[in-house]
N, C-alpha and C positions, 0 to 999 in steps of 0.2 A: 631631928625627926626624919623618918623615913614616909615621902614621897612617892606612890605609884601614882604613875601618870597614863590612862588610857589613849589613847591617839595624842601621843605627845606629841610629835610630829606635824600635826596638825599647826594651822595660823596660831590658837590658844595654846596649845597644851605647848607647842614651844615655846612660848614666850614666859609660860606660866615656870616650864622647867628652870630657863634660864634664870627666872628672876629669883625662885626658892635656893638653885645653886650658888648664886652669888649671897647668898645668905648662907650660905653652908650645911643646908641641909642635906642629906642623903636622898636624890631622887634620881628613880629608877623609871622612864618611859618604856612601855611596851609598843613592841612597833614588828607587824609585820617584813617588813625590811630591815633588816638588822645594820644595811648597809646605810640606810636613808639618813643620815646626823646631820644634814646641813642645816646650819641654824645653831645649832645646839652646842650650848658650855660644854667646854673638855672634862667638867667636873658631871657632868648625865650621863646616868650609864642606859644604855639601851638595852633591852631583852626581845627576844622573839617571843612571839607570841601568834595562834590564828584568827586572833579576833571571835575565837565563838566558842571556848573552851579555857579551864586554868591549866591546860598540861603546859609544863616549862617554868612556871613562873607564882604557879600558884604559892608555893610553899613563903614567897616575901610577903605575901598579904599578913602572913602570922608575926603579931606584934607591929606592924607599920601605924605609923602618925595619923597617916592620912591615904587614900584612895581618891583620885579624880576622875569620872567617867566620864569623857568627852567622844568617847568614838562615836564614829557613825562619819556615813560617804556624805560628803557634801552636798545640800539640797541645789546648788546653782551647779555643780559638777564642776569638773576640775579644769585649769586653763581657762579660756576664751574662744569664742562665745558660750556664755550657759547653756548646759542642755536640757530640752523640755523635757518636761516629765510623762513620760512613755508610760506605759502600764508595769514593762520591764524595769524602767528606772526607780518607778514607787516604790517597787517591790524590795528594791536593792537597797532604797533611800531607810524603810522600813525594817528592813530584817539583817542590815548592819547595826544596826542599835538595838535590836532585840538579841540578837546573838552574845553582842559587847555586853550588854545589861548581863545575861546569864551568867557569861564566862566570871563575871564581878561577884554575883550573889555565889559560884560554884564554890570561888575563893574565900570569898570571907564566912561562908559556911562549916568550910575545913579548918579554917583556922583554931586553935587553942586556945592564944588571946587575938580578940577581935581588934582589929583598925579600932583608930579611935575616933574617925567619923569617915562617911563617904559622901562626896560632892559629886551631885548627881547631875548632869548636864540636862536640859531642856532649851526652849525657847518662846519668845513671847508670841511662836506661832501656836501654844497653849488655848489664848482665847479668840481665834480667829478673827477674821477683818470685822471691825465694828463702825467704822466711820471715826465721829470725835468723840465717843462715848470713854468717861475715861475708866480704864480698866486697873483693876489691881489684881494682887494674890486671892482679895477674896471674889474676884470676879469669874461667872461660869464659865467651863469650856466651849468652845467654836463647833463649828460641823463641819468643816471643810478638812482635806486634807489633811495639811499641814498640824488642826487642832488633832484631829486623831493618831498622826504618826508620834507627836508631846504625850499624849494620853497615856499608848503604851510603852512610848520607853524612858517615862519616872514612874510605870507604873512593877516594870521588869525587877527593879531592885528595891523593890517597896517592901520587901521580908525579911532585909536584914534589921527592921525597927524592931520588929521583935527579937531579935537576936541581942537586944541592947545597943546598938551601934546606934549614934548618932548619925541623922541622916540628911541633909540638903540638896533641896530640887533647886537649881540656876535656871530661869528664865530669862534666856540671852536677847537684847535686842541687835539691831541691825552693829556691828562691830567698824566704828570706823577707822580706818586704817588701809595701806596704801599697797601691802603685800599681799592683799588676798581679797576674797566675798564681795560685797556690791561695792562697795564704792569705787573702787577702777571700773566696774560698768559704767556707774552713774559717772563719773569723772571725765570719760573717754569722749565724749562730746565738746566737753567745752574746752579741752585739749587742742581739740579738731577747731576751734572755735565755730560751732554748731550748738552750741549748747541754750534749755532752755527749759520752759516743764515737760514735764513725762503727762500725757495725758491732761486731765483739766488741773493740775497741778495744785490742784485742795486738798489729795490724800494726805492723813497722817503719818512719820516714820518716827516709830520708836528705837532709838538710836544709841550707843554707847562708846564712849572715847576706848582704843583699844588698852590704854593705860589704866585706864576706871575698870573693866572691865577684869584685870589680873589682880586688879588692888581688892576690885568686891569678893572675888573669891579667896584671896587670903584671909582676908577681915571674916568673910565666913567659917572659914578653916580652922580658924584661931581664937573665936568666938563663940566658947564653948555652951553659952546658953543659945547659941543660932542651929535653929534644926526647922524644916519644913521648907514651902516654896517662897521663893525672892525673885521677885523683878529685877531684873541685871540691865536697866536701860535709865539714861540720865533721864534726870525729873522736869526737863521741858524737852517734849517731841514737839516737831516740828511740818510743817509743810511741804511737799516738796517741791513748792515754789520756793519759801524761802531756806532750804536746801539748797536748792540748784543756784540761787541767787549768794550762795556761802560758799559753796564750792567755786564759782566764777572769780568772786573777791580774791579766793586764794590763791587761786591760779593766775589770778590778772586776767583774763579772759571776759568776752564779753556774755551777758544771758538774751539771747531772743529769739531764738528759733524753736518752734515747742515741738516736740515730737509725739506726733497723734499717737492714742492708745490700742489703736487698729492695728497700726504696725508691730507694737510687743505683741499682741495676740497673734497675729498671722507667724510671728516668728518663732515665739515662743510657747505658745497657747497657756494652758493654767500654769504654767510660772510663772509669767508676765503678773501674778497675783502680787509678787513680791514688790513691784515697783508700783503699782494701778491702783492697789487697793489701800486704805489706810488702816490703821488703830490709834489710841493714843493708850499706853503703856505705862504707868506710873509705879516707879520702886519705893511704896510705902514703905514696906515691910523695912527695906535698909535703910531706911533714912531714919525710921522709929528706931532702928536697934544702934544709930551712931554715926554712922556711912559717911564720910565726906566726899562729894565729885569732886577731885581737883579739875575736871573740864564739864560743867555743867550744860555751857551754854555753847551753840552750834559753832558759832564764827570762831570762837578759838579756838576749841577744840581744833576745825578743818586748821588755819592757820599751823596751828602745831604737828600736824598729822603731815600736811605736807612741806612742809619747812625743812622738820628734820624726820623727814622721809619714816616713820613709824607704820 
């Protein structure tokens, strides 16, 4: 089966690539830098692409397996320390994923024969910060931010249902894992042995092992009565008390120093929402249709994340 992969390159899309190619599919990432492959199976082929348009690459969409849309600039921004979100950064955080969505609907619009589904990336920043209320697929959208940049861009490739294509919206939760996104934030303290809660440490994180995480989107992929939105986040969220007291175990580290919430805010201002604020996330939808977590529960999952370095 042929494989497009939107920000392959990215923490998922490579890991997503490598794992389709060791299965021997045909996948093809588009990637602004053609030079960028680190990471990536000698069996992925890269394409250029500009992120906001099908010129160069449109013509594979015709007849492919599958489309994955995962572009869009990262909300924590790249490297260390995260950077807040500026009006500039919104804007960028936003119209990298409306561009990507378009350049996707350009493609499979031209197509002759349509993709045989597109996995449409979101997050469970969908229903915004709710406390411990527990949220599903069929729970309403947030107000904040975060819920309205989810909003429009599953809402960008929302026309190729008509077009017949099978369609899936991923509602990602927080990805844990050791090469990228929060957890090296979250981690970097009790490294330091500093480590402890983040604010009054009762917020909820809906969380996802990064291995459950490539697994739910094939099982989506391959799952050909699977079309609409899915919660991508394991089915016990957590505290980030007893987070930070999961992360310590695995590190060997000790937990007691808490790190006041004033401080994310002065540093970071409303991105500091991502660690302060809670949800609790529940992946109905995939558990109804089959889903097994091989990493359900916090402590292994970490255990395994850092052990062997994932």
């Amino acid at each position: 089966m042929r494989v497009i992969i939107t920000g392959g390159t990215g923490l998922i899309g490579r890991t997503l690539a490598n794992s389709l190619a060791k299965d021997h599919h045909e996948v093809i990432v588009l990637s602004r830098n053609t030079n960028k492959t680190s990471g990536l199976d000698g069996g992925v082929k890269v394409v250029g692409w500009d992120a906001s348009t099908a010129q160069g690459w449109g013509e594979l969409a015709d007849g492919a397996g599958a489309i994955v849309n995962l572009a869009g600039e990262s909300i924590a921004g790249e490297g260390f320390p995260p950077k807040p979100w500026t009006t500039e950064r919104k804007r960028r955080i936003r119209d990298s994923r409306i561009h990507a969505g378009k350049a996707v609907l350009e493609a499979i619009t031209a197509a002759k024969n349509k993709p045989g589904v597109l996995i449409q990336s979101s997050a469970v920043g969908y229903y915004g910060m709710q406390g411990d209320k527990d949220l599903t697929e069929e729970s309403p959208i947030g107000g904040d931010f975060q819920a309205q940049v989810c909003k429009d861009w599953e809402a960008v490739t929302q026309p190729v249902e008509t077009m017949g294509v099978r369609r899936v919206v991923i509602r990602t939760g927080i990805v844990m894992t050791t090469k990228g996104g929060v957890l090296p934030l979250m981690a970097l303290p009790f490294k330091l042995f500093a480590g402890g809660p983040i604010g009054s440490g009762k917020q909820l994180i809906s969380w996802v092992h990064l291995d459950d995480e490539i697994a739910a989107i094939r099982f989506l992929m391959e799952n050909t009565s699977a079309s609409g939105a899915y919660n991508l986040s394991a089915p016990n969220p957590q505290s980030n008390a007893a987070l930070g007291r999961a992360i310590a175990r695995a590190l060997g580290r000790p937990y007691w120093l808490p790190a006041p919430a004033f401080a994310f805010k002065l540093a970071f201002g409303e991105l500091s929402t991502l660690l302060l604020d809670g949800q609790r996330v529940l992946p109905k939808r995939l558990l109804a249709a089959g889903f097994t977590f091989q990493h359900p529960e916090i402590e292994a999952a970490l255990r395994d994340v850092f052990t062997n370095g994932k």
